[in-house]
ROROFI-344738 format. One line per 8 residues: number of its first residue (from 0); their letters; for each residue x, y, z of C-alpha. Coordinates in steps of 0.001 Angstrom, whole numbers, plus 500000, padded with zeros to 6 digits. Layout:
BEGIN
NUM = a = X/Y/Z ~ ...
//
This chain:
BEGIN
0 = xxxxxxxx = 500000/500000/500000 ~ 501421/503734/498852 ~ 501501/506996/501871 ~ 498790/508138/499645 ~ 496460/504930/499565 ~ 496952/504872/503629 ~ 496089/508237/503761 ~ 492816/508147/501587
8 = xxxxxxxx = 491700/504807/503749 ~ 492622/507190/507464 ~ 489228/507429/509008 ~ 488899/510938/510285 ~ 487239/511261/513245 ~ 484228/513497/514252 ~ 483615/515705/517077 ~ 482700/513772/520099
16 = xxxxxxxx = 484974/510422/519368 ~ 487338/509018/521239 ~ 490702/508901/520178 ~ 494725/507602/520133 ~ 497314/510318/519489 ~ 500734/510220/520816 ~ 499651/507387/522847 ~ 497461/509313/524799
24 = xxxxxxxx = 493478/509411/524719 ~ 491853/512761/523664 ~ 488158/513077/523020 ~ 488089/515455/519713 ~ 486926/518557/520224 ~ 486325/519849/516670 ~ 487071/518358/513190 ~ 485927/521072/510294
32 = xxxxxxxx = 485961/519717/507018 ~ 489354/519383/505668 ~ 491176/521406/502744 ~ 493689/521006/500135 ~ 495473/522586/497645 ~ 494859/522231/493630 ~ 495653/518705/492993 ~ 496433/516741/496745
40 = xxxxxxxx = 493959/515088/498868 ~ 492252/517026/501815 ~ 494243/517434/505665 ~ 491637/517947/508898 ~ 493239/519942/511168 ~ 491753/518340/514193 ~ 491096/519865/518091 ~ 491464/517547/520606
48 = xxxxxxxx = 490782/517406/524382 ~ 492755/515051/526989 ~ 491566/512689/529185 ~ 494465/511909/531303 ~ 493596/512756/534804 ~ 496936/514323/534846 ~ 496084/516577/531810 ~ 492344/516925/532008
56 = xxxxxxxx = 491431/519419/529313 ~ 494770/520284/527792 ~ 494394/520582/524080 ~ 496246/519513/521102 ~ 495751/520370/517489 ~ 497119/517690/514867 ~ 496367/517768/511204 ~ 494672/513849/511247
64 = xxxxxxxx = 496565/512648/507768 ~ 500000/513470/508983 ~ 500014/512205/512358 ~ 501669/509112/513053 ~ 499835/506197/514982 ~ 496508/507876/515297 ~ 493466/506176/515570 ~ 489571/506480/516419
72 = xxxxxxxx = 489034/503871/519203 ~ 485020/504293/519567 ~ 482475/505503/517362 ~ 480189/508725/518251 ~ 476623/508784/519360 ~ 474709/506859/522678 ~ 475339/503298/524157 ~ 473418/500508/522848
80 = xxxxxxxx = 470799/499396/525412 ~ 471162/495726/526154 ~ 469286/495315/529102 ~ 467124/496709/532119 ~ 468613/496932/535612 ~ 466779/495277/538617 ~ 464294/497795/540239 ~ 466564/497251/543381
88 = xxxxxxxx = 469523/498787/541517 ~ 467408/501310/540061 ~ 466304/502630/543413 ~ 470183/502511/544844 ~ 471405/504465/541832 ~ 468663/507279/542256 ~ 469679/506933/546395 ~ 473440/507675/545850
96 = xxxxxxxx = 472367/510754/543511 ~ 469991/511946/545835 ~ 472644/511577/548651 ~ 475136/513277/546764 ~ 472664/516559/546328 ~ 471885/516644/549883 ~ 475651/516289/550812 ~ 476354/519449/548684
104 = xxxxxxxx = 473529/521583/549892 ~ 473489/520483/553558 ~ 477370/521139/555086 ~ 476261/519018/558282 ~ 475759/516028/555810 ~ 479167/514167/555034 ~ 480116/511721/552876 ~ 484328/511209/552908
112 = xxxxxxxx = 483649/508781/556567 ~ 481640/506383/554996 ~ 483792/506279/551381 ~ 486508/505592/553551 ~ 487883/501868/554105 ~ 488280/503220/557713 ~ 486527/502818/561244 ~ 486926/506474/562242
120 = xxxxxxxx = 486773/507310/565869 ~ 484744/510449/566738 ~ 487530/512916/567581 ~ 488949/512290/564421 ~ 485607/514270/562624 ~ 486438/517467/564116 ~ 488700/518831/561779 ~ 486468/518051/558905
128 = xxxxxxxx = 483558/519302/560622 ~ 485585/522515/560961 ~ 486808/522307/557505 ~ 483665/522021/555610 ~ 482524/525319/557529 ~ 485539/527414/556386 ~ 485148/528961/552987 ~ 489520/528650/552960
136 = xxxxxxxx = 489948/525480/554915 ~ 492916/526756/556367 ~ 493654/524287/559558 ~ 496469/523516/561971 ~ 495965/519787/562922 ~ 498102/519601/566152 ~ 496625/516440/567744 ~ 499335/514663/570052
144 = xxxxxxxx = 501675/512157/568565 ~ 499324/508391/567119 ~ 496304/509891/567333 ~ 496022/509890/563563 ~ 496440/513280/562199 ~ 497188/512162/558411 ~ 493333/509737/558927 ~ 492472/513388/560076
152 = xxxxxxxx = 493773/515175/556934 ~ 492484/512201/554121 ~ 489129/512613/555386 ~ 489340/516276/554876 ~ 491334/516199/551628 ~ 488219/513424/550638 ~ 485550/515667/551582 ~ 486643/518478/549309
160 = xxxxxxxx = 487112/516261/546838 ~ 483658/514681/546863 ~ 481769/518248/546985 ~ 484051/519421/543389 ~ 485726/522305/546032 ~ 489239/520697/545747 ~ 490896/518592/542573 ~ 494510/519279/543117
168 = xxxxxxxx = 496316/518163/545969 ~ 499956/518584/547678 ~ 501591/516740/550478 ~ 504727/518309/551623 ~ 506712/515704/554148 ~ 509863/514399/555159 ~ 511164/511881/552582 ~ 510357/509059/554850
176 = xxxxxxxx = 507275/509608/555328 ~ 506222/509637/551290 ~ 505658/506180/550834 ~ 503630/506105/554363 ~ 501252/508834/552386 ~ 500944/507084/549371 ~ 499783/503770/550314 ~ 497596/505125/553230
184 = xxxxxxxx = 495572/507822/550895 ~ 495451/504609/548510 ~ 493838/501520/551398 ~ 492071/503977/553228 ~ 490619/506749/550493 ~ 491090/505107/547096 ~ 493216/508261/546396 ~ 496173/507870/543719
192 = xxxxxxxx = 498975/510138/544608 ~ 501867/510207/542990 ~ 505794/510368/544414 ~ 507427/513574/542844 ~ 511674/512981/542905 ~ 514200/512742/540430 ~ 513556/509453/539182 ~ 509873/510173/538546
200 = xxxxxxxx = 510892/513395/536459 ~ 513293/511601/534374 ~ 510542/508806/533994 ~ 507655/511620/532872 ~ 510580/513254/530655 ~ 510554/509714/528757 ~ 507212/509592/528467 ~ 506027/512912/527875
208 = xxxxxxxx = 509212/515177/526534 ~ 511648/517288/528046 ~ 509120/520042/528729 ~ 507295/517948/531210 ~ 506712/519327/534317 ~ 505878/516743/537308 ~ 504386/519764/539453 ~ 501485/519735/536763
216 = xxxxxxxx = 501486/516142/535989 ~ 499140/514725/538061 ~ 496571/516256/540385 ~ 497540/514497/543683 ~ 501277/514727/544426 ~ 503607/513816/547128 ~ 507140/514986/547625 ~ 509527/515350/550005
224 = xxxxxxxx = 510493/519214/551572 ~ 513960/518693/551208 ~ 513886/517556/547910 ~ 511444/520775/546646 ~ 513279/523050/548748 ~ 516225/523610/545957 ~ 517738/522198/542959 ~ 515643/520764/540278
232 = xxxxxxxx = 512820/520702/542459 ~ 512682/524162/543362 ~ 513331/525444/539612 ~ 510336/523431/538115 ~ 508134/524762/540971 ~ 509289/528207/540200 ~ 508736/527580/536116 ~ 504965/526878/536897
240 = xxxxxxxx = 504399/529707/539383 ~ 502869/532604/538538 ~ 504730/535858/539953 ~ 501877/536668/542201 ~ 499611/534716/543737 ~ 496320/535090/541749 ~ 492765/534434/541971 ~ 491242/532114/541517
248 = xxxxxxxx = 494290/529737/543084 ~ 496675/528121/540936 ~ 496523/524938/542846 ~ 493670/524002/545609 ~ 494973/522037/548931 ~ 498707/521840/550522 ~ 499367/519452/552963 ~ 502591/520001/555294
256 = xxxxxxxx = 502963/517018/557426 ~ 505424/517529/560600 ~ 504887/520887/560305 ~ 507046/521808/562747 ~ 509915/521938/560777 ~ 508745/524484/558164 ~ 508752/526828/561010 ~ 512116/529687/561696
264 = xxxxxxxx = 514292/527639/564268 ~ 515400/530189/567042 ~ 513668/532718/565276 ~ 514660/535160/568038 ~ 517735/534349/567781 ~ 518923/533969/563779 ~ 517202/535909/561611 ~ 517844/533869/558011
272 = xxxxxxxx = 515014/531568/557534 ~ 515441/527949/556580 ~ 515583/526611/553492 ~ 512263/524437/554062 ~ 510777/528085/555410 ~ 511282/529753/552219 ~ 510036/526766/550314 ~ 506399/527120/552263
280 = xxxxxxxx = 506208/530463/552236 ~ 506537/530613/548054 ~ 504108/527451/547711 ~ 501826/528557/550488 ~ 499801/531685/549053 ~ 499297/530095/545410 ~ 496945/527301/547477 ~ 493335/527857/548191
288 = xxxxxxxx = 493304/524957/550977 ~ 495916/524469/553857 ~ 496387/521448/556231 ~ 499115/521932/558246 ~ 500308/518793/560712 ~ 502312/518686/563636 ~ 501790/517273/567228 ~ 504931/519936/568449
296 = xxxxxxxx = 503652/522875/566789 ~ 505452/525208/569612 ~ 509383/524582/569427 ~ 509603/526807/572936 ~ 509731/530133/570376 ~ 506818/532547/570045 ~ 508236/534148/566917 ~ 508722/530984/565865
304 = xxxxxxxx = 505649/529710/566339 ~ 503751/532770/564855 ~ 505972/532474/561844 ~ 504259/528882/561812 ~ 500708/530348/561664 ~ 501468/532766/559368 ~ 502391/530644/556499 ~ 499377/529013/557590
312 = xxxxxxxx = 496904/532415/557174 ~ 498301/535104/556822 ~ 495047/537243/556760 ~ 494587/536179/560508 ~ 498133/535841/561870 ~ 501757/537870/561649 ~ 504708/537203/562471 ~ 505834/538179/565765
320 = xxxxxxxx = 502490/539305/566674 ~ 500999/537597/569370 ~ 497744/535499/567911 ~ 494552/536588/569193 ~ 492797/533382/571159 ~ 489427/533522/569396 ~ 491139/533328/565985 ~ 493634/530403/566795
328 = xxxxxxxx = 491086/528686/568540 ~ 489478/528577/564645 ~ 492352/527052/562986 ~ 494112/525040/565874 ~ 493411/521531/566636 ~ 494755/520306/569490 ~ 493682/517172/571829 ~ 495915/515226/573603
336 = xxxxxxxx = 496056/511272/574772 ~ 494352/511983/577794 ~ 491609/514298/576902 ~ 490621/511424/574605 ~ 487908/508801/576034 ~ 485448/506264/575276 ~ 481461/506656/576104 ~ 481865/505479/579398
344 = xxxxxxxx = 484770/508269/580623 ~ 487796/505544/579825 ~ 490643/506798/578422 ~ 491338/504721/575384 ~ 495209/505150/574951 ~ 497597/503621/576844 ~ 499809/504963/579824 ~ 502835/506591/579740
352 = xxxxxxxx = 505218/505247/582432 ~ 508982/506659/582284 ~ 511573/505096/584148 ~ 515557/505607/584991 ~ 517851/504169/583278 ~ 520784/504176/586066 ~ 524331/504442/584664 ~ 526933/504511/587224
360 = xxxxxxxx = 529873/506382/585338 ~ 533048/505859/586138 ~ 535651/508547/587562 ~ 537315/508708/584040 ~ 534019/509734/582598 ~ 533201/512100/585244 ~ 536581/513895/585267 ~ 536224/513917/581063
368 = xxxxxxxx = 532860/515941/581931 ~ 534635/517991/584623 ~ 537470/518928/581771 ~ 535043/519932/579182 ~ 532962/522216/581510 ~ 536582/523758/582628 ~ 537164/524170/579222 ~ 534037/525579/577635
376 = xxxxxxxx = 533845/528101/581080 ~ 537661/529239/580441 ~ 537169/529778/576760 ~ 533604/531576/577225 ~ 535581/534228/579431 ~ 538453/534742/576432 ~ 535626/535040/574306 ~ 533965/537474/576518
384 = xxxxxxxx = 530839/539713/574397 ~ 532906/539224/570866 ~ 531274/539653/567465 ~ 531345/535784/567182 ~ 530596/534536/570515 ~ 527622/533360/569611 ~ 529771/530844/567161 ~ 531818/529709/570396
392 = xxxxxxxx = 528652/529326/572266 ~ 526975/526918/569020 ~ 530970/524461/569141 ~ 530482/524611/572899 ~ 526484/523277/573314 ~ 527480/520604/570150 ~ 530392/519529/572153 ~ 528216/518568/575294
400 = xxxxxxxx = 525102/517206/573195 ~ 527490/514627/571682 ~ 529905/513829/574892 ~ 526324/513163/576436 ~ 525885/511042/573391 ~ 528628/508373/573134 ~ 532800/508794/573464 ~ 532837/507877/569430
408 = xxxxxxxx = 530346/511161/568288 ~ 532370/513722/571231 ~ 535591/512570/569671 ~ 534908/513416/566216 ~ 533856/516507/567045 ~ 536396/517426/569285 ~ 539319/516142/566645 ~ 537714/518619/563942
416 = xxxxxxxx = 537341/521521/566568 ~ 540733/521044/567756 ~ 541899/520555/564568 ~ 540624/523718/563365 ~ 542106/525617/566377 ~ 545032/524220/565677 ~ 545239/525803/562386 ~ 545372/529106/563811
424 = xxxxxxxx = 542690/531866/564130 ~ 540752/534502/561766 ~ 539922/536693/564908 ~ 542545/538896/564802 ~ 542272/539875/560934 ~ 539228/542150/560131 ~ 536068/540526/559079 ~ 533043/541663/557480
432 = xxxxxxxx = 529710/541365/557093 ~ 530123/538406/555089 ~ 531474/536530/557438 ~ 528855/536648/560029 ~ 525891/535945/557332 ~ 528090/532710/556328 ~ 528772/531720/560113 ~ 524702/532124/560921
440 = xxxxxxxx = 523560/530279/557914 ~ 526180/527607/558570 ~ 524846/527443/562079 ~ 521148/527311/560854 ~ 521507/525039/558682 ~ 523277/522702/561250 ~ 520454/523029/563759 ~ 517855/522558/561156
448 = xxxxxxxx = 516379/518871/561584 ~ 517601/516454/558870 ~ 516246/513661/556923 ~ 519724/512425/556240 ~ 522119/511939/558920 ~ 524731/512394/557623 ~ 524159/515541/555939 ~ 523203/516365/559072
456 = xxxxxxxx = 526566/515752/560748 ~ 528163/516902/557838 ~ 526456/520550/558848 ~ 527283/520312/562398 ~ 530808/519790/561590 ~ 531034/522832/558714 ~ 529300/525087/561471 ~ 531847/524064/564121
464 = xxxxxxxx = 534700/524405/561718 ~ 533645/528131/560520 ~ 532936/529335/564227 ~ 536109/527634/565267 ~ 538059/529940/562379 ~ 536367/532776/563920 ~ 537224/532115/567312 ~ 540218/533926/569418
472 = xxxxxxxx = 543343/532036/569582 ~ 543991/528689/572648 ~ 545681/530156/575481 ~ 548609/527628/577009 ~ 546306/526378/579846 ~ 543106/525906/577031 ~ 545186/523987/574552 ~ 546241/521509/578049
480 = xxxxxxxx = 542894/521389/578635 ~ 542318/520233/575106 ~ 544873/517773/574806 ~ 543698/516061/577996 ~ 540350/515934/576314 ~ 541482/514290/573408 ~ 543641/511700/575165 ~ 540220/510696/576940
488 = xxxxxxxx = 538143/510196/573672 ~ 540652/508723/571876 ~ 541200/506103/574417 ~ 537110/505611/574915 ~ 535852/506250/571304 ~ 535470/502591/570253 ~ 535038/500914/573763 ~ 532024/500478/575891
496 = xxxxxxxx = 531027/502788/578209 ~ 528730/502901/581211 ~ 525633/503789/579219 ~ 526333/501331/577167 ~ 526982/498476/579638 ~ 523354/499742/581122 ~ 522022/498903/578042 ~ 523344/495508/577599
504 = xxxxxxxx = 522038/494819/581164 ~ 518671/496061/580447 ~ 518487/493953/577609 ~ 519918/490686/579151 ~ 516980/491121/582207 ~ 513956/492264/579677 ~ 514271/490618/576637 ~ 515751/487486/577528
512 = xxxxxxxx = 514440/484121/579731 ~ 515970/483155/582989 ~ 517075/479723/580649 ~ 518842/482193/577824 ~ 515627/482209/575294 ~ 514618/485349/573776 ~ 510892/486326/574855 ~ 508344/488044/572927
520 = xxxxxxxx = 509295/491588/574052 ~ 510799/494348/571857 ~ 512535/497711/572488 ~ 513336/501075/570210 ~ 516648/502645/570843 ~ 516858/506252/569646 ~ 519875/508416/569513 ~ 520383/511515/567793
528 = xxxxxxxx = 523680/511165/566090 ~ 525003/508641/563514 ~ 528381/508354/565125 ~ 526791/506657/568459 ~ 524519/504640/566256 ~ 527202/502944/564427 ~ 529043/502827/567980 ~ 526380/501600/569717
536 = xxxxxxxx = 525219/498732/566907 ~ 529211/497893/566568 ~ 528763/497283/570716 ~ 525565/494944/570206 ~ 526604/492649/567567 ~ 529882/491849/569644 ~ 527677/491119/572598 ~ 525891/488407/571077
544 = xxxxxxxx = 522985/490805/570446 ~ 523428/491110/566250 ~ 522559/489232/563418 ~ 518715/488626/562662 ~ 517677/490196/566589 ~ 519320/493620/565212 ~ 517538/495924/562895 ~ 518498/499631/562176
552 = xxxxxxxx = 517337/502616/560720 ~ 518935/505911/559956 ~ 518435/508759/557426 ~ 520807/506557/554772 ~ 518760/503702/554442 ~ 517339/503019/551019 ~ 513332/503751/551372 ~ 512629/500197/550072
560 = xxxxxxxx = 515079/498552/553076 ~ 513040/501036/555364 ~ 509661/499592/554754 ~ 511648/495981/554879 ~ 512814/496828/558508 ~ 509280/498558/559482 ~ 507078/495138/558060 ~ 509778/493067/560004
568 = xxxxxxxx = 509657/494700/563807 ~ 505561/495289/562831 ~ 505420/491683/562743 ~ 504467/489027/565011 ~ 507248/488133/567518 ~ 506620/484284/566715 ~ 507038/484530/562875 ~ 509709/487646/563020
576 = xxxxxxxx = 513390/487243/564877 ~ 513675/491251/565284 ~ 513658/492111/568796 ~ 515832/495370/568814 ~ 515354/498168/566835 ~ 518238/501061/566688 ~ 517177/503851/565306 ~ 518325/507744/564429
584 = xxxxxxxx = 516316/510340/564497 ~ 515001/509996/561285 ~ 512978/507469/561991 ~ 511375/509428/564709 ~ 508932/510901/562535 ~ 505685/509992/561396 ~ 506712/505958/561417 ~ 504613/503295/563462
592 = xxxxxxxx = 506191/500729/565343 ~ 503197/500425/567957 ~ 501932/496550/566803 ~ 504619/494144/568960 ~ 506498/496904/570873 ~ 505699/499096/573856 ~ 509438/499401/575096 ~ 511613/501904/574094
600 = xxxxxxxx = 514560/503555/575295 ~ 516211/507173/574932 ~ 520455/506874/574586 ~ 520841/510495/575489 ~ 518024/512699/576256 ~ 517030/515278/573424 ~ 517599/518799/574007 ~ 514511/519768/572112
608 = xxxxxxxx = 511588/517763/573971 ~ 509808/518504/570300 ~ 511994/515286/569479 ~ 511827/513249/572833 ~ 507754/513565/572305 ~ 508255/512433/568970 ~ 510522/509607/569666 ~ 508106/508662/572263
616 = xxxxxxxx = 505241/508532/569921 ~ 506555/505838/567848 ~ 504665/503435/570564 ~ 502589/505696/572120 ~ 499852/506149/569356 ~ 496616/504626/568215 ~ 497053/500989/568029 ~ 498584/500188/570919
624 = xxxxxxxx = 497412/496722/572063 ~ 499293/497186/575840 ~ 498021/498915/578510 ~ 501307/500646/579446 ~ 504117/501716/577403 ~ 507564/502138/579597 ~ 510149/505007/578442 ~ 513592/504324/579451
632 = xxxxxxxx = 516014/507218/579982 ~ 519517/507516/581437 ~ 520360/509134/584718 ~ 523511/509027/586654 ~ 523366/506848/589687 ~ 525640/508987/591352 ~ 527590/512404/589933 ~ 529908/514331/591395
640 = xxx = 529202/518270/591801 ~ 531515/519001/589162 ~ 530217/517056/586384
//
């Protein structure tokens, strides 16, 4: 067969058929009656209309006869009528469209709890109640930690959906948390959403060209902040934009989940917002709908916190301003464990029972705490009110957070502050205003909480090495100081210490039988910093306490190995070896580990009880199936004045 004899056999298609183009479906929009030049057969240029959910009335104009592949999949006009339903389903069909009326009339009427595949409980229905009411459903969901804030927000996001005031949808959480929000929207909602990272933009680039843009690909999205905060992710938000925000919105709900972290850190004290700030407050006004989740939604800063609600409305809240009671009491939900109870006045969540972990530190450890605090007081007075004290203070506080911590995380940071000393100071050479913007964003972004740990240590360590550059020279009695120091970690780094000795004793008397036998009990063990993880597992596997007992998490594990680890400790005790889980704080967010478990234990206490609550709430949630959960945390059996 010639081009020209495939051409003149082409069906063209008329208005109202479904169609193939470019591997897509279109329904065609218009098809005039083609034209031609003297002497060559007639070209339709043809209109169509996409059905992709993801591109739901884009158009596309194709002259028919020259375009590759295309094909008319169904012909035009009505059904054909092969049967008549039951009266039964007649009457159920006119019930769901009469239900569907009422539900958009009546706003007391809802429909998203019973399209659910969920049993909701009836404190979970106030934020939809609330939202439904709002003409901007602009909310800050601030239950306490498992009682089910993201059931909360689906029901909501649902809700919209089913009464046509929502179609687009954004969740903005940590990158663990992404596949947690995908399959739950998906077995509880039937909601598709849709993972937006690098690998899914070079996959829609395949598919759909270079121009692609995943932030308009599909209308329910998930992504992670601190992949959309720069880079790629941040450009292709900023291509689809517009330059002002615009009515009506460009886009219709945003979901932040752990909120908290959007907010300023020590906004009182550091003016330079975050990163993940700046990324909220550009996405934030170009959404009609706002869910914003967090069970710590106060970090101990009222700027901070203000900042917060004001990327949440800013027509009812400033920053800095304090927030007037009737109009927080609008947006803010906030119920804790014990306010929640059953019909009969029961409280329906477990207790909360925290207990000492005694250590009994030796006089080696004690004198290494004595020589840092000599050290830190001697060098605070050399520093005295200087332009970068405030850089002294930030190595100081890091150096007692990790010493707390484990030997192995105190010595690496004392090696690269001592290091840096060593190399002799900036202090006495004039510095600009440069220099203090780089030293407070280094500093920010090192106390900004981290997906990945060791990016996260990786900041700590640049902050300490800038504000150590800064810093006014060792004196002679500093530098002795220092070296003693440093002879202590190096001799403890990779040895146990009394913490971690406690440990192994706890774990010999609770999760072992008089005869040997491992029981049926599990435990959590959270720490802060990768260094004492990777001490502290090294420690367990040469105490007989490794192999398939051991399972870890921390912000490098691959996501698929993370939901490997999660099904495993989930799992019955009988059919699943795990007994000890040893975590970073990564995994401290937004992951449930409630099913087998209700033991967990702190390495070093958190100086932000934001993440101690959090940690905590890894057990202590909705699902529970003990009546107590127990909270282990270290305490020194007995400490000298000095340390």
């Amino acid at each position: 067969m010639t081009p020209d004899q495939a051409l003149s056999t082409q069906t063209v298609p008329e208005p109202g058929q479904l169609v193939e183009v470019r591997r897509r479906q279109w329904v065609v929009s218009e098809a005039p009656t083609g034209s031609a030049l003297p002497g060559t057969r007639p070209q339709h240029l043809v209109t169509l209309s996409s059905l992709d959910e993801d591109a739901l009335g884009e158009e596309l104009q194709v002259i028919w006869e020259l375009e590759p592949g295309a094909q008319v999949l169904e012909k035009a006009g009505l059904p054909e009528i092969t049967g008549w339903d039951s009266d039964d389903r007649l009457e159920a069909f006119l019930d769901a469209v009469r239900w569907g009326a009422a539900t958009n009339a009546n706003r007391t009427f809802l429909q998203a709890p019973f399209r659910s595949g969920i049993s909701t409980e009836d404190y979970q229905l106030d934020p939809l109640v609330r939202a439904i009411d709002m003409a901007r459903a602009n909310l800050l969901i601030a239950d306490d930690v498992g009682l089910g804030k993201t059931i909360e927000a689906g029901l909501v996001v649902q809700e919209l959906l089913i009464r046509h005031r929502a179609r687009t949808v954004l969740v903005v959480c940590p990158a663990s948390l992404q596949i947690k929000w995908q399959t739950e929207m998906q077995e509880k909602f039937g909601l598709e959403f849709r993972i937006v990272d690098t690998e899914y933009v070079k996959q829609l680039r395949r598919s759909r060209g270079i121009q692609a843009n995943p932030w308009t690909s599909f209308p329910r999205l998930i992504t992670s902040v601190d992949w959309a905060k720069s880079g790629e992710g941040l450009r292709l938000l900023k291509d689809i934009l517009p330059a002002s925000s615009t009515y009506p919105r460009k886009f219709d709900i945003l979901i932040v989940d752990e909120a908290h972290n959007v907010a300023p850190a020590a906004a009182t004290r550091y003016a330079l917002e975050s990163q993940r700030t700046r990324l909220i407050r550009t996405l934030a006004p170009n959404f009609s709908h706002r869910l914003f989740l967090t069970a710590t939604p106060h970090n101990g800063y009222q700027a901070s916190f203000t900042s917060l609600l004001e990327l949440l409305d800013d027509q009812r809240f400033a920053r800095s301003v304090l927030p007037d009671e009737q109009q927080l009491h609008r947006v803010m939900v906030r119920r804790l464990k014990s306010d929640i109870t059953d019909p009969d006045g029961k409280r329906i969540f477990p207790d909360r029972k925290l207990v000492a972990l005694e250590v009994g530190y030796t006089e080696s450890e004690i004198g290494a705490h004595a020589l840092l605090q000599n050290f830190i007081a001697d060098r605070s007075k050399s520093v005295g009110g200087g332009q970068y004290a405030y850089g002294t203070d930030f190595a100081h506080k890091l150096l007692k957070k990790r010493l707390f911590s484990s030997p192995l995380a105190f010595a690496t940071t004392l090696a690269r502050h001592r290091e840096t000393l060593s190399r002799g100071s900036r202090a006495s050479k004039p510095l600009g205003a440069m220099d203090d913007r780089v030293l407070r964003k280094a500093i920010l972004r090192a106390e900004e909480d981290q997906a990945n740990d060791s990016a996260l240590e990786d900041a700590q360590h640049e902050a300490v090495d800038l504000a150590s550059e800064l810093a006014v020279p060792l004196t002679p009695s500093q530098r002795d100081t220092l070296d003693r120091l440093t002879v202590w970690a190096e001799g403890a780094r990779n040895k146990p210490d009394s913490k971690a000795k406690a440990i192994l004793e706890w774990i010999e008397s609770h999760l072992k039988e008089p005869d040997g036998q491992w029981n049926n009990k599990r435990v959590i063990l959270f720490t802060e910093y990768r260094a004492t993880h990777s001490w502290l597992q090294q420690i367990l596997a040469s105490h007989g306490y490794g192999g398939d007992r051991l399972a870890f998490l921390h912000g490098d594990v691959d996501p698929d190995d993370r939901e490997t680890v999660k099904a495993a400790f989930q799992a019955d005790p009988a059919v699943s070896p795990v007994r000890i889980l040893l975590a970073t704080d990564a995994a401290s967010e937004g992951i449930d580990l409630q099913n087998h478990c209700n033991y967990l234990i702190h390495v070093e206490i958190p100086w932000n009880p934001n993440v101690m609550e959090q940690r905590n709430g890894r057990i202590d949630r909705h699902g529970q199936k003990q009546d107590t959960v127990f909270i282990w945390h270290p305490v020194g059996r007995a400490r000298s004045a000095s340390a």
